[in-house]
C-alpha positions in Angstrom: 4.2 -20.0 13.3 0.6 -20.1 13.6 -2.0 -22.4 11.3 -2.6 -20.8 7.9 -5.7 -18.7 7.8 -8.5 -18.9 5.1 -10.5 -16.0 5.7 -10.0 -12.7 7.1 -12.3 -9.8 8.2 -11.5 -6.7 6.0 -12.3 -3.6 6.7 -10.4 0.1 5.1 -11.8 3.8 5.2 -10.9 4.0 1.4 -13.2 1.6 -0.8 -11.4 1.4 -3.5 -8.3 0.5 -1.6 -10.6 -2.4 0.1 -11.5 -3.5 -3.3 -8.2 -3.7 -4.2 -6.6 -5.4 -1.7 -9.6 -8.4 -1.3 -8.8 -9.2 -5.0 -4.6 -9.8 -4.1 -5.5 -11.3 -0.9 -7.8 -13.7 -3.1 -5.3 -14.4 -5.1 -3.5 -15.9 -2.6 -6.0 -18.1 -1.2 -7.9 -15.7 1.5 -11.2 -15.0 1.3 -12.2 -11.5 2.5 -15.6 -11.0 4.1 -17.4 -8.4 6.1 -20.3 -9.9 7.4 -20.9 -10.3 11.4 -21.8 -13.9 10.7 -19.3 -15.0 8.6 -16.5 -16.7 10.6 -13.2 -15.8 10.4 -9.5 -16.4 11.4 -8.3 -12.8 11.0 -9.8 -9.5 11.2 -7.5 -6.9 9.3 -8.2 -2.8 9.6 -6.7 -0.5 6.7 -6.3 3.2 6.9 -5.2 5.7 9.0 -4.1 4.5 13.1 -7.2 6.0 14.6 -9.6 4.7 12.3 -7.5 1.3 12.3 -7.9 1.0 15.7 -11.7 2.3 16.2 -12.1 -1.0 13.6 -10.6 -3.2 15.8 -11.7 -2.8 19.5 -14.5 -5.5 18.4 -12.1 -7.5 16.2 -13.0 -11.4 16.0 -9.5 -13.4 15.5 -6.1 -12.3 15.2 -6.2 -8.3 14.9 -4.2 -6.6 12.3 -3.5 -2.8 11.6 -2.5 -2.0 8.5 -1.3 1.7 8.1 -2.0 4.3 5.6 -0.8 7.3 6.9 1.3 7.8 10.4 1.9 5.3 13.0 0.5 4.5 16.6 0.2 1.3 19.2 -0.1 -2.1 17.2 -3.9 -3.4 19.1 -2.9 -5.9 21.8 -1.9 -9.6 21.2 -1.6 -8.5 17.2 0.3 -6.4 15.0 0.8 -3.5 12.8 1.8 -2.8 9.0 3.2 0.9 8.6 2.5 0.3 4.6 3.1 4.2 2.6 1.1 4.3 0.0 -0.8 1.8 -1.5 -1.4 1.3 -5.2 -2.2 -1.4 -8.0 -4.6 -3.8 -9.4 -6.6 -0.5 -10.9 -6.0 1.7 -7.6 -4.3 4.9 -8.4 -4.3 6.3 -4.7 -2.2 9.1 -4.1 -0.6 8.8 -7.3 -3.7 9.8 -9.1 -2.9 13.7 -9.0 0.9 13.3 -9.6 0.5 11.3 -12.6 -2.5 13.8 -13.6 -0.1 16.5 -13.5 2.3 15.1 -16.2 -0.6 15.2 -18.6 -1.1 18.2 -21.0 -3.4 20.6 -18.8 -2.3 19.1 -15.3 -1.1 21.0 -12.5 2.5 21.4 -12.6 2.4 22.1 -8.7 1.1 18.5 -7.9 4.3 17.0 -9.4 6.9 19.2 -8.1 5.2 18.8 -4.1 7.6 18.5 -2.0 5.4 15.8 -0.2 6.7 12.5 0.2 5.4 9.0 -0.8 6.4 5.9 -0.4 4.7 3.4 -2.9 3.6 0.2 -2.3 1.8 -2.6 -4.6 -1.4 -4.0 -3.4 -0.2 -7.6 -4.1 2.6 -7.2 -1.7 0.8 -5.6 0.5 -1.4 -8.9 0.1 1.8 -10.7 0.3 2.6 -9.3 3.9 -0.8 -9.7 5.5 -0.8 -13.5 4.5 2.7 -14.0 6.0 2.0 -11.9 9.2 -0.9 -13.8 9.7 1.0 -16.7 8.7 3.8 -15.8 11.6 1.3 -14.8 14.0 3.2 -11.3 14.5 3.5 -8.8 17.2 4.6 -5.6 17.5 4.8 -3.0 14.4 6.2 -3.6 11.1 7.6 -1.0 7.8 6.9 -2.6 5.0 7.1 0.6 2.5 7.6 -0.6 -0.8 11.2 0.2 -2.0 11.6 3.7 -0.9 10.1 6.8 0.2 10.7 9.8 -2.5 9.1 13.4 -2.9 6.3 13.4 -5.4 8.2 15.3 -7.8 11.0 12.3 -8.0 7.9 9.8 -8.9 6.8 12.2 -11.3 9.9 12.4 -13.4 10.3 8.3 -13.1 6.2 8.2 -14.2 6.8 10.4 -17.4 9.1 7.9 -19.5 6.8 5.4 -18.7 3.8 7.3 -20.1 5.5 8.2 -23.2 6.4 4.7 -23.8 2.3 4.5 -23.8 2.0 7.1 -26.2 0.4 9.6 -23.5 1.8 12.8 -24.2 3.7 13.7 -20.3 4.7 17.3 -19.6 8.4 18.3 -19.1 8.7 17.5 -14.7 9.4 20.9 -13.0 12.4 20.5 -11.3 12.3 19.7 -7.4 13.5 22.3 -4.6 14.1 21.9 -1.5 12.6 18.0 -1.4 14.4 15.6 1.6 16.3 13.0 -0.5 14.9 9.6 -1.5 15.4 7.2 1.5 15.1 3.4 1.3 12.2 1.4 4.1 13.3 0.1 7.1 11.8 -3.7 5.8 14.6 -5.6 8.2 12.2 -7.0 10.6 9.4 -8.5 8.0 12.4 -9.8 6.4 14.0 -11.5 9.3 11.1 -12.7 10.8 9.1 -13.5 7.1 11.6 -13.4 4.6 9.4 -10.3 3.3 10.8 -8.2 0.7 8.3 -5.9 -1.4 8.8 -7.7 -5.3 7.2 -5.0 -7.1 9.0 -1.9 -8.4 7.2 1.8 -8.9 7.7 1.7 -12.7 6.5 -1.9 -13.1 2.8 -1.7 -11.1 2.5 1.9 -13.4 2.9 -0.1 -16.6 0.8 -2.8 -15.3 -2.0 0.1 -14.4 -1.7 1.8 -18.0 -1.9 -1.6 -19.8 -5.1 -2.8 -17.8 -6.7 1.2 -18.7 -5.9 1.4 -22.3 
């Protein structure tokens, strides 16, 4: 176990998603910056592995990858976060067209994808950065938030929750041909960190709709 770290380098290809995730990691007490001056304990790179890992040849501290998409080599003397898909605190992500497809108008096609998706709060996504730079972690780490589900199965969980807003939600197209819903693979961040993702899908969607309307 390492010293705790107050401030972290934070870089993501998705702005929003960097927004997202300074304000959870500030809520737990870590500064995010992005200046070359600024010192720093931590330098943390979010999006997909080649990106991640173009962000962190010139890392300053301890060098974390989070994952958006696929998986690759956790960068040398730190580790990696394979995270799904994150979402939360105002971020939509890759949830924006499934839930836009339940609305009157939407594109029935987006919901019944047979794409899947694994979501993943931004606070526990938060939550694990602090404890695997907390740990001082090596190696590469699932953290997907619950479970990993076709599109079309978040869209039929999404719809009662809109409806309990008072957004009229199309009927969801039945799914064909989708891979069942599979829980993460979590065991090693909970062994090592006593990680477990806290937030469910249908609770960070109601928190989302209640910040919006």
């Amino acid at each position: 176990m390492t010293s705790a770290p107050r401030a972290v380098a934070l870089s993501a290809v998705d702005d929003g998603l960097r927004g997202a995730l300074a304000g959870a990691l500030g809520a737990l007490g870590l500064a995010s910056v992005d200046g070359d001056g600024d010192p720093v304990d931590a330098t943390v790179a979010v999006g997909p592995p080649d990106a991640v890992a173009d962000a962190l040849r010139a890392a300053r501290g301890f060098r974390l990858a989070v994952w958006t998409d696929g998986a690759g080599a956790a960068p040398e003397g730190g580790a990696a976060l394979a995270c799904g898909d994150p979402w939360g605190r105002g971020l939509l992500g890759r949830f924006r067209g499934v839930l836009a497809a339940l609305r009157p108008g939407g594109d029935p096609a987006v919901a019944a994808t047979a794409r899947t998706l694994a979501p993943l709060d931004v606070d526990d996504l938060a939550e694990a950065i602090r404890r695997a730079l907390r740990f001082g972690a090596t190696g590469v780490y699932p953290i997907d938030g619950g479970e990993r589900a076709p599109a079309a199965e978040w869209a039929a969980r999404a719809a009662p929750v809109l409806r309990a807003f008072g957004l009229p939600t199309r009927v969801v197209p039945p799914a064909t041909a989708c891979a069942p819903s599979v829980a993460p693979d979590v065991g090693r961040a909970t062994r090592e960190w006593d990680f477990r993702p806290r937030r469910t899908f249908e609770g960070t969607l109601a928190a989302l709709l209640r910040a919006r309307l």
